[in-house]
Backbone as a ProteinNet text record, in pm:
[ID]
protein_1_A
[PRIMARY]
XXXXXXXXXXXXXXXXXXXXXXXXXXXXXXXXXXXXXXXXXXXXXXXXXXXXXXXXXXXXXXXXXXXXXXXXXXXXXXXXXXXXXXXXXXXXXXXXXXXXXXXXXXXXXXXXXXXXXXXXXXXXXXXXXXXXXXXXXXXXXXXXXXXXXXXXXXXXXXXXXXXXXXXXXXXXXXXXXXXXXXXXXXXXXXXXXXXXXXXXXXXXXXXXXXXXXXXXXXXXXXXXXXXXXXXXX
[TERTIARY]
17628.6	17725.4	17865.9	17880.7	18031.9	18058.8	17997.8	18040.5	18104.1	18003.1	18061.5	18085.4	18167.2	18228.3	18326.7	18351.9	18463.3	18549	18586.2	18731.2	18766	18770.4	18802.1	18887.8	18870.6	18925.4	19089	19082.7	19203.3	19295.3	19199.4	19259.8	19351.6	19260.9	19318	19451.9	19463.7	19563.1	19677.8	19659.7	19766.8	19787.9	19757.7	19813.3	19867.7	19837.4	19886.4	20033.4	20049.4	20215.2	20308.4	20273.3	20325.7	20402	20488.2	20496.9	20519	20377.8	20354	20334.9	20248	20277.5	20164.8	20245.5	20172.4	20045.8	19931.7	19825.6	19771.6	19724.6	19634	19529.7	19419.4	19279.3	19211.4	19260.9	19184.4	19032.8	19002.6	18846.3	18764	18818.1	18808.7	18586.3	18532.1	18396.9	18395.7	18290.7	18254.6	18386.1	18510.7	18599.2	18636.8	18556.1	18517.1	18682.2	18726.2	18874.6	18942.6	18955.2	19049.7	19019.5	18903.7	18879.2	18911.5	18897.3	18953.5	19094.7	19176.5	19297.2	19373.1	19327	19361.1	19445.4	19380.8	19409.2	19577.6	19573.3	19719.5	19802.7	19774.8	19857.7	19970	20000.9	20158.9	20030.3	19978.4	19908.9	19821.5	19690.9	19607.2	19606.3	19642.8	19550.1	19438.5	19315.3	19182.3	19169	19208.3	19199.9	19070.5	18991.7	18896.5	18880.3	18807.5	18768.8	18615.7	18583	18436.5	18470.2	18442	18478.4	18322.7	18232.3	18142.9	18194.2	18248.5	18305.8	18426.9	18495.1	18581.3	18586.5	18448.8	18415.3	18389.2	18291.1	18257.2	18335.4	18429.3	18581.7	18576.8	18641.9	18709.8	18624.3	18489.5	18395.6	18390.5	18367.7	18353.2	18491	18584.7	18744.4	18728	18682.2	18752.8	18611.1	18479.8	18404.6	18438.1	18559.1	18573.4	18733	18821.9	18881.5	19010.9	18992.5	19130.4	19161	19290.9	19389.6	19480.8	19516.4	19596.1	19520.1	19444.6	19375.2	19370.3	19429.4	19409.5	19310.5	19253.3	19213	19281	19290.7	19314.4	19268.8	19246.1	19125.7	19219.2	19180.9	19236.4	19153.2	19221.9	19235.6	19306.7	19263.1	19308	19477.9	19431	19499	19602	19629.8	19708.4	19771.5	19815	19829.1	19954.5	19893.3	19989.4	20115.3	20181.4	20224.2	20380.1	20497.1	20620.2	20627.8	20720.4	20763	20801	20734.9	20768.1	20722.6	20589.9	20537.6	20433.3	20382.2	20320.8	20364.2	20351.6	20371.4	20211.2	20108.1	19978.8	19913.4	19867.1	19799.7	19684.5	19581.5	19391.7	19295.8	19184.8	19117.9	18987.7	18867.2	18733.5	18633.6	18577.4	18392.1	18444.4	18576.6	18571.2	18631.4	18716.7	18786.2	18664.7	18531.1	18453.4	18436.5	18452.1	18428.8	18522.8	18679.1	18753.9	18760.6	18853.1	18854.5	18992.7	19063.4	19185.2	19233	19193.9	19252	19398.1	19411.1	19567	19674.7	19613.6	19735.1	19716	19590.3	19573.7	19668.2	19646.8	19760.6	19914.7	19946.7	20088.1	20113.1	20011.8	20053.3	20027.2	19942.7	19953.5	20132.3	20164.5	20269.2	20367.3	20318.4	20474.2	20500.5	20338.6	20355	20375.4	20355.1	20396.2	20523.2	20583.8	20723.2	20796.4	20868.8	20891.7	20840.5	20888.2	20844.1	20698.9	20622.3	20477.2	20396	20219.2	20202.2	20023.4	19940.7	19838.2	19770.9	19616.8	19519.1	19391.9	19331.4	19200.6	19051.6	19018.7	18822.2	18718.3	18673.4	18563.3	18489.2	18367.7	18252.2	18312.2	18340.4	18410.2	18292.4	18297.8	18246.2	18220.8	18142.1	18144.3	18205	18289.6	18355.2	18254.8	18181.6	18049.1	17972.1	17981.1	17938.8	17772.6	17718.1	17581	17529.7	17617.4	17583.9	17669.4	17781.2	17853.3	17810.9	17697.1	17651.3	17520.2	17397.2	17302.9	17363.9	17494.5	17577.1	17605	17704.6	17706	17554.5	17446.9	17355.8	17318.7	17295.2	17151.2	17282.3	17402.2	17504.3	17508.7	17464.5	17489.5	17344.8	17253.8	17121.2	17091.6	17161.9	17127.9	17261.4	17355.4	17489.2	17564.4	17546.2	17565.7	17734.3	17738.2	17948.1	17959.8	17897.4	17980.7	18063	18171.7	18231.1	18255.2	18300.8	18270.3	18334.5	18286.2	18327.6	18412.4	18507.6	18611.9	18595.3	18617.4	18647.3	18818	18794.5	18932.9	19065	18994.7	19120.9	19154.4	19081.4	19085.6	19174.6	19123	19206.9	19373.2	19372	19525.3	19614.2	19557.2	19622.2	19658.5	19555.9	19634.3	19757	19706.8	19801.9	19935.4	19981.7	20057	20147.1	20092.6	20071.4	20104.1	20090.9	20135.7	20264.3	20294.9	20432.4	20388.3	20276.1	20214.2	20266	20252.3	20265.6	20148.7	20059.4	19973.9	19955.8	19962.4	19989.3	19863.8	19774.3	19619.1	19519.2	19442.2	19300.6	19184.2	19124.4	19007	18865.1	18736.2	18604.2	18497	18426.9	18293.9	18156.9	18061.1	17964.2	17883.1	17842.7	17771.2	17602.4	17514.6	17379.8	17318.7	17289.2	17280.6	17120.6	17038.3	16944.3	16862.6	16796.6	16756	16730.3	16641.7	16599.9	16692.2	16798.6	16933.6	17006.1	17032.2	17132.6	17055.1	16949	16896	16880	16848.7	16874.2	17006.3	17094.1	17235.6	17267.3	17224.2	17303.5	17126.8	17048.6	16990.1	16914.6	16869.9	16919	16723.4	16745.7	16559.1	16478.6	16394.7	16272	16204.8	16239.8	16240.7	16334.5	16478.1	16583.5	16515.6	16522.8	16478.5	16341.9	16291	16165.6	16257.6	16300.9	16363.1	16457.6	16540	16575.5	16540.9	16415.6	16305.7	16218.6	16204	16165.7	16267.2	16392.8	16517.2	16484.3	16472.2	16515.2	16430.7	16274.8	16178.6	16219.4	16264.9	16262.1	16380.2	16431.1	16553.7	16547	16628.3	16593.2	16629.9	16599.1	16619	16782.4	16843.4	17028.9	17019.6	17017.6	17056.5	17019.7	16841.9	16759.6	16903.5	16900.7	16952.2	17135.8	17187.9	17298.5	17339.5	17270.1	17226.7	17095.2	17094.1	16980.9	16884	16819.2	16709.5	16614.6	16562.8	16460.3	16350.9	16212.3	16093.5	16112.5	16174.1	16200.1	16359	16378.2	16460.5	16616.5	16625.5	16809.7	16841.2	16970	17056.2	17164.6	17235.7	17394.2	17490.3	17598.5	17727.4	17807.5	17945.2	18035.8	18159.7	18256.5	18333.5	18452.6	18581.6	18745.1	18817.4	18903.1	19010.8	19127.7	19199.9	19366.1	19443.9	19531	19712.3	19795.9	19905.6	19989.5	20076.4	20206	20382.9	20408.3	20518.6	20577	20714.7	20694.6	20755.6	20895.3	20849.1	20935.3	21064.5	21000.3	21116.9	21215.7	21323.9	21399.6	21409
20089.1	20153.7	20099.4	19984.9	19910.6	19940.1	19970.1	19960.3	20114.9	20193.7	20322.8	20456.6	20540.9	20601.3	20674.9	20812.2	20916.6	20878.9	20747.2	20697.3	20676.7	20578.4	20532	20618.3	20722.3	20860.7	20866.5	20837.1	20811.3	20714.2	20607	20439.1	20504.8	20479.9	20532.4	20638.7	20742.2	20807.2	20742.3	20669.1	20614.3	20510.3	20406.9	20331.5	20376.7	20478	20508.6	20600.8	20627.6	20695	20555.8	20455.7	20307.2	20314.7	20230.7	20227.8	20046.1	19983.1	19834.2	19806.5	19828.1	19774.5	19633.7	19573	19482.1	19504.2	19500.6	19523.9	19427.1	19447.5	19317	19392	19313.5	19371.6	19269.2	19352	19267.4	19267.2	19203.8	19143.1	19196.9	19139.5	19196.8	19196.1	19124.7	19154.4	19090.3	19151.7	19136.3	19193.5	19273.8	19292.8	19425	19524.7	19668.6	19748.2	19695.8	19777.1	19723.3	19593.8	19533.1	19555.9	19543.6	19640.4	19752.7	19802.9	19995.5	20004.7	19924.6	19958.1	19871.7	19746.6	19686.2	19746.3	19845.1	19889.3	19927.6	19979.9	20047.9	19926.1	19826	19758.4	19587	19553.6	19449.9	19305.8	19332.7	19195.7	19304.1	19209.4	19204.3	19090.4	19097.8	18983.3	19033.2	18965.6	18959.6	18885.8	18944.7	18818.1	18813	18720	18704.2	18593.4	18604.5	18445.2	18354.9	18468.2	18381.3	18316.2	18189.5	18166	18185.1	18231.5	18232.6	18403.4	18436.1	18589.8	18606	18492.8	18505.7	18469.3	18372.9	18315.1	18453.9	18519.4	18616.4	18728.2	18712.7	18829.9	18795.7	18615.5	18598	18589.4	18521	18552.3	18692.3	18793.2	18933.1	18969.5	18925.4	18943.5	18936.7	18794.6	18727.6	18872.3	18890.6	18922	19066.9	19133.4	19251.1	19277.7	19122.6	19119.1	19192.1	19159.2	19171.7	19083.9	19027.9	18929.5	18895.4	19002.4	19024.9	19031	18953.9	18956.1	18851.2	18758.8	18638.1	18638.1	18542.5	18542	18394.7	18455.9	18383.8	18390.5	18283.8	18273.4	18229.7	18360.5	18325.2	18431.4	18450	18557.5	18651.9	18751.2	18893.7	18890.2	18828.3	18806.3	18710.7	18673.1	18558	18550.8	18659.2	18647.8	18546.5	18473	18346.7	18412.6	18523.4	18596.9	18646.5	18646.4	18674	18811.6	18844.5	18995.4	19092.4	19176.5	19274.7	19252.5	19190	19150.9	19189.9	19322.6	19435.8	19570.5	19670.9	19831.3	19881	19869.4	19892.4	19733.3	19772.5	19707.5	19747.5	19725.7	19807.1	19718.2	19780.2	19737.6	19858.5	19771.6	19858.7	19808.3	19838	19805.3	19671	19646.8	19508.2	19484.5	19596.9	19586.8	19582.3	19617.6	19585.3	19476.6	19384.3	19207.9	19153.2	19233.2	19149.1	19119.7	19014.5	18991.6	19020.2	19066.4	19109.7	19186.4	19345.1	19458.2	19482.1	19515.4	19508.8	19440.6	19276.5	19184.1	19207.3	19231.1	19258.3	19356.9	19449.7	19560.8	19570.1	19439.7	19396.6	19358.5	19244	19160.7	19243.2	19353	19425.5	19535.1	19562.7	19605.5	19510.4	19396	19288.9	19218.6	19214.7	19197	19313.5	19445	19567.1	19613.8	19658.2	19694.8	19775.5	19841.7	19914	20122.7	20092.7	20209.3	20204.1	20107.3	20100	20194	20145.3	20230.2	20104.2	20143.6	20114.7	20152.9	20135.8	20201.5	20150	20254.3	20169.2	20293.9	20164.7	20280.9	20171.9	20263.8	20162.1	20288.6	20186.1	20342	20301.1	20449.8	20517.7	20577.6	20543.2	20552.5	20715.8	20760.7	20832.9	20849.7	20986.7	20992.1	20965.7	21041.9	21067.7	20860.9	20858.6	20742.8	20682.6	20774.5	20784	20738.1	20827.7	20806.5	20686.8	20607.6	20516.5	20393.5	20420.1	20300	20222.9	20376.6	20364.2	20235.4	20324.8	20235.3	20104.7	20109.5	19953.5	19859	19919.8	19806.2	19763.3	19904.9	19883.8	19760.5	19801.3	19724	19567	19562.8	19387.2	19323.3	19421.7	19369	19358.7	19411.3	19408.2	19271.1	19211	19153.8	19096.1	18964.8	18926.6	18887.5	18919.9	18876.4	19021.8	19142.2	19250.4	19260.1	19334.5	19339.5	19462.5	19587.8	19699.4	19765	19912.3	20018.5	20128.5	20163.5	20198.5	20401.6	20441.2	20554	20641.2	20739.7	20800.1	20802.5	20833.2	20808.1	20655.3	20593.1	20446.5	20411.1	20450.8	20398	20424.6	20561.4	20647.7	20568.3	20519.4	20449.7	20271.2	20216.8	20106.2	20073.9	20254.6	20253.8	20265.8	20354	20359.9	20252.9	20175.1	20060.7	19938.9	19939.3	19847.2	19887.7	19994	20114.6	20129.4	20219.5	20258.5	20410.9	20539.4	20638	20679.9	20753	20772.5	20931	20919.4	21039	21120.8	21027.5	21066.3	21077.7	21141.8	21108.7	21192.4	21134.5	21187.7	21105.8	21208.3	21164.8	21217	21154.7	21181.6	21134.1	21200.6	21117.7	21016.1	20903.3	20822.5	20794.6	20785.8	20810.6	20643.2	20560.9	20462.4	20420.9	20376.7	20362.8	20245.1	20265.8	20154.8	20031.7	19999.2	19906.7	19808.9	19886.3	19842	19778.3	19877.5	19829.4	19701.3	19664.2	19536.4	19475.5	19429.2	19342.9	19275.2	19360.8	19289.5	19228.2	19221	19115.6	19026.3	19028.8	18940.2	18903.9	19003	19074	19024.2	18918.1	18862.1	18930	18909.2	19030.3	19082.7	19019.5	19009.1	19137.7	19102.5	19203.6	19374.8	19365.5	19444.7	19510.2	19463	19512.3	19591.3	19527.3	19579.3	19713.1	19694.2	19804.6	19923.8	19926.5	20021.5	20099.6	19992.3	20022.9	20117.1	20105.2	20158.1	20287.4	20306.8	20390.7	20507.5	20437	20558.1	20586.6	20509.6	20543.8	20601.1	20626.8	20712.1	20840.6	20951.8	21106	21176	21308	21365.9	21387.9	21355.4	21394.9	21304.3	21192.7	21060.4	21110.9	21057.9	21146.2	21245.8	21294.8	21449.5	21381.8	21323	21319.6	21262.3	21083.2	21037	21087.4	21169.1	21233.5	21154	21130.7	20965.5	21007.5	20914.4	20969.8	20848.6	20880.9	20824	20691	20657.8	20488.7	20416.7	20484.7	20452.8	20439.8	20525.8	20535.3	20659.4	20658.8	20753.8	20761.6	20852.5	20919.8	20854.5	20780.5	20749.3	20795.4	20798.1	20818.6	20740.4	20749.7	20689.5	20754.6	20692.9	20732.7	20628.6	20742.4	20710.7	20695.9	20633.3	20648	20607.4	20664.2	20643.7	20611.4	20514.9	20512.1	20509.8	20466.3	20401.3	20355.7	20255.7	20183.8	20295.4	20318	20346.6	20238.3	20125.1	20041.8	19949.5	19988.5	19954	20041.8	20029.8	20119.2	20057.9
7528.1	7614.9	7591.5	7538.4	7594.7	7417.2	7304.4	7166.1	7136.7	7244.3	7219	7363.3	7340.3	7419	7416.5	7502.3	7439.6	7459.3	7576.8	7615.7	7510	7407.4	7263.3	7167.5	7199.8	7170.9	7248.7	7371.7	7434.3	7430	7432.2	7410.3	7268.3	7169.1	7056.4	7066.1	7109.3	7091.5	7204	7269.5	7380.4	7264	7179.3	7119.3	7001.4	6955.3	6812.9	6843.6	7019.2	7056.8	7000.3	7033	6951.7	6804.4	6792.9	6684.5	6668.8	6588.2	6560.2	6716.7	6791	6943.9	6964.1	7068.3	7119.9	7236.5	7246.8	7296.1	7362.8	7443.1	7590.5	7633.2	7631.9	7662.3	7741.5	7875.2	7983.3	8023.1	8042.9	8064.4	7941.9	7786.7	7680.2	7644.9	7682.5	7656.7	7520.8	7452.6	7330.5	7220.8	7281.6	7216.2	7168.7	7205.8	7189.8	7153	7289.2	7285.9	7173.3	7154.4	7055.5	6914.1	6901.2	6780	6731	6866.9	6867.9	6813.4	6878.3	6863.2	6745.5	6736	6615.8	6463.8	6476.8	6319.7	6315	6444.1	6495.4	6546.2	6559.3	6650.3	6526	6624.8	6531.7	6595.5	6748.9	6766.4	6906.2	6923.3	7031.3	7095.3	7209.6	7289.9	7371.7	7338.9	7376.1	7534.5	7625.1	7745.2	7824.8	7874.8	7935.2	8019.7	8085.9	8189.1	8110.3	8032.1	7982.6	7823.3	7798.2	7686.8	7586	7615.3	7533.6	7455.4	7546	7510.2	7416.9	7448.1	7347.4	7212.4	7224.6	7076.6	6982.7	7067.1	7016.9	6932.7	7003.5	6985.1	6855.1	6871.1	6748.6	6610.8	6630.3	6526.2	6450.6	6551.4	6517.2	6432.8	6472.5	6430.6	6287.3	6254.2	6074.1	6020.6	6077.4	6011.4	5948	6048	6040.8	5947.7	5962.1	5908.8	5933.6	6111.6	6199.7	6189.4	6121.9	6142.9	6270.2	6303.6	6452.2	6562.1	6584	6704.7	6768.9	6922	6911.3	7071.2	7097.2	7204.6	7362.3	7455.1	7579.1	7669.8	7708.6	7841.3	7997	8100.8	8213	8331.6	8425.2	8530.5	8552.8	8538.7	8585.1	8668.1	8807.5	8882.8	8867.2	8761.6	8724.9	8562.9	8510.6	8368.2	8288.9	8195.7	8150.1	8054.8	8090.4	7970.2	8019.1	7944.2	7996.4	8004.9	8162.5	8210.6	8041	8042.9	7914.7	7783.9	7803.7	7697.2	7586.9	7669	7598.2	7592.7	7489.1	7506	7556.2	7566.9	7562.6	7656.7	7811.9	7862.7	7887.6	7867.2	7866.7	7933.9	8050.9	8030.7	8090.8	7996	7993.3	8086.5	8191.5	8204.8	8285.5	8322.6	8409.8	8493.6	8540.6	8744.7	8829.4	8777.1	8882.4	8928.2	8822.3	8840.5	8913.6	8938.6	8943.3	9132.7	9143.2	9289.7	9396.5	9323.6	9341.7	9257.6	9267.3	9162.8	9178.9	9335.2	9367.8	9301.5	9268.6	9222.8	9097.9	9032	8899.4	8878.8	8918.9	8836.7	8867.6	8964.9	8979	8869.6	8841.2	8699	8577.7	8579.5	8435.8	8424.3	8540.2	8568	8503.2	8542.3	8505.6	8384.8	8321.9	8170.5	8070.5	8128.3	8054.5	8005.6	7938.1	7892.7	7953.8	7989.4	8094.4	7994.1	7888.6	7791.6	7748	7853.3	7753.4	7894.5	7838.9	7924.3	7963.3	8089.1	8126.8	8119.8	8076.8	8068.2	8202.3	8237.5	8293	8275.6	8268.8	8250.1	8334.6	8422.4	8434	8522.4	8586.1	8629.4	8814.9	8797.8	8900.4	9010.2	9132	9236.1	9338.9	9339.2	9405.4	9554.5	9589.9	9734.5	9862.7	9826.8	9916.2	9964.3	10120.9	10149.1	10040.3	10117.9	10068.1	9957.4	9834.5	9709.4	9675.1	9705.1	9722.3	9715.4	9835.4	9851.4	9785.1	9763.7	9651.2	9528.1	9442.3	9338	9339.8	9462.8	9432.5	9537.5	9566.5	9578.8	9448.5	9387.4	9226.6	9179.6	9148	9083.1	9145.9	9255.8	9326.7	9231.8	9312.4	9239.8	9113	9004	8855.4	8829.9	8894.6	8835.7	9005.3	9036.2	9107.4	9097	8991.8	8992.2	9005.5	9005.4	9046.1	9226.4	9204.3	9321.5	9400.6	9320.3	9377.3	9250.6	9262.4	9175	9308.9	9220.1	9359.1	9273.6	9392.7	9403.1	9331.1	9268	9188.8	9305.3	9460.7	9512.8	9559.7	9553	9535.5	9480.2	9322.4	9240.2	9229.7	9279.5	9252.8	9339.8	9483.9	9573.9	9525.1	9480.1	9417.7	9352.9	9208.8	9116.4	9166.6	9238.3	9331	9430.7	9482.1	9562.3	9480.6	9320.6	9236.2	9126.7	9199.9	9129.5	8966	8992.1	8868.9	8840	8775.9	8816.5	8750.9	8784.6	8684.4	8646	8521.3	8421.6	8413.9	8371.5	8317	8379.4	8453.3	8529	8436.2	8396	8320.6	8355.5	8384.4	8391.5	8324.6	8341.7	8247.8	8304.3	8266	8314	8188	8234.1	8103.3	8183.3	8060	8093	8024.1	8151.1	8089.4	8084.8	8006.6	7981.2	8045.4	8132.7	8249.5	8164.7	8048.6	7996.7	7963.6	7860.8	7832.6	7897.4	8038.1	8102	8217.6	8241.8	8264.2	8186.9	8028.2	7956.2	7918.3	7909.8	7898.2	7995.8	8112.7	8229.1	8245.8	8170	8196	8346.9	8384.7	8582	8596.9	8670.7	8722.2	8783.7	8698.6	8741	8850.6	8966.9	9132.5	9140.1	9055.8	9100.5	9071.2	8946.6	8866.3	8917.3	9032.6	9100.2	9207.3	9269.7	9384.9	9380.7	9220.2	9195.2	9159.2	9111.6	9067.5	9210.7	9293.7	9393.8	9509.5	9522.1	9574.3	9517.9	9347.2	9275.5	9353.2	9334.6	9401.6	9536.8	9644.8	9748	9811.3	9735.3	9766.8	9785.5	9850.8	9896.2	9733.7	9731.1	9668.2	9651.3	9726.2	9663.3	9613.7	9634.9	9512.2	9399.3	9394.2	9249.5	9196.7	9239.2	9201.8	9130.6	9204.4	9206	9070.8	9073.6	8942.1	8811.1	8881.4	8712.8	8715.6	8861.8	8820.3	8711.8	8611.4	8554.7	8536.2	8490.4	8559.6	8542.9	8380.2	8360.7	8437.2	8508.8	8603.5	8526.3	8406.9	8366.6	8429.9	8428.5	8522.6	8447.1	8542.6	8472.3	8607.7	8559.4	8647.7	8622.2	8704.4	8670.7	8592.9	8497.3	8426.8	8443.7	8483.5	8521.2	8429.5	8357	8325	8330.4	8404.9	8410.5	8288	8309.2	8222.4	8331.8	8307.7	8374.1	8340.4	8382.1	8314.8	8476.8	8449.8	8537.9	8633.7	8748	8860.1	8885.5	8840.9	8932.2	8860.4	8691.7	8594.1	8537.9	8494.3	8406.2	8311.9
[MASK]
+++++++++++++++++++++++++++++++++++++++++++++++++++++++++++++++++++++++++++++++++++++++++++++++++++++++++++++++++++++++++++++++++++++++++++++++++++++++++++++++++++++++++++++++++++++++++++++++++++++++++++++++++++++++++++++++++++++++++

């Protein structure tokens, strides 16, 4: 799920409006985005809070034979980086983790250029209480650092709220494969009972809503924003 995806398609064409741009990839993972955009870009920074993750980046980097790629380890909410310091700020698959999105996207605001632009993707929450809440249980129970998956008007109001303007709203649905998506977080088999068990006992709109199917993968939702800065000239 995190190697591939139609966003990539977007990322990509928002960095290649650039010409040599500087790039930041927040809560970079295994490095997916920075890869993506690499080819197009003058430098990446890879930022993360996990350093086993960033080894990874950079290993994957020499193997692939991105030179411009460096990695830094911090918090979201706290970026070590001077006002105007990227054209291209991104991040994929990790505002859910974070603990302060609000200040996060102050500070992606404040390390951004005033001519650059923001990206965000992550799995986007249904309006509806109900189905809302199904999400983020299976999500507590499979990933105990998750925090919440916010809703499109959620999100519009932050963006907003952090003098974002946002240009872009695009969604999709992604179909994630139950097995998969409990092996990558490594999610204990107690959990992984309980979630299976939810899965069955849920009404038919859920079923329905997420596509349940018998081995328990489903379809979520995925939002994309664009932004530019409101609050610079």
């Amino acid at each position: 799920m995190h190697a591939t995806g139609q966003e990539f398609k977007e990322v990509q064409r928002q960095v290649r409006q650039f010409d040599n741009p500087n790039v930041l990839d927040l809560g970079c993972g295994a490095g997916h985005i920075s890869f993506c955009v690499a080819p197009f870009s003058k430098s990446v920074t890879a930022y993360d809070l996990s350093e086993d993750m960033l080894k990874v980046v950079s290993e994957s980097a020499i193997k692939k034979g991105l030179n411009n790629i460096r990695t830094v380890k911090g918090i979201v909410e706290s970026l070590p980086f001077a006002d105007n310091s990227f054209d291209l700020v991104v991040s994929r698959f990790s505002a859910h983790h974070w603990q302060d999105v609000p200040l996060a996207l102050t500070e992606m605001r404040r390390v951004c250029r005033p001519e650059g632009c923001i990206m965000m993707i992550d799995i986007m929450a249904p309006a509806s209480p109900l189905h809302d809440t199904f999400l983020q249980t299976i999500e507590m129970l499979r990933d105990n650092s998750h925090v919440r998956d916010y809703s499109a008007s959620q999100w519009q109001l932050m963006f907003a709220q952090a003098g974002l303007a946002v240009t872009t709203l695009q969604t999709h649905k992604l179909l994630l494969d139950f097995d998969s998506w409990i092996t990558r977080m490594r999610t204990p088999e107690h959990y992984v009972t309980a979630i299976q068990s939810l899965q069955k006992q849920v009404g038919n709109e859920i079923k329905q809503y997420y596509k349940l199917q018998q081995d328990g993968s489903f379809t979520t939702d995925v939002i994309t924003l664009v932004a530019n800065n409101l609050l610079k000239s």
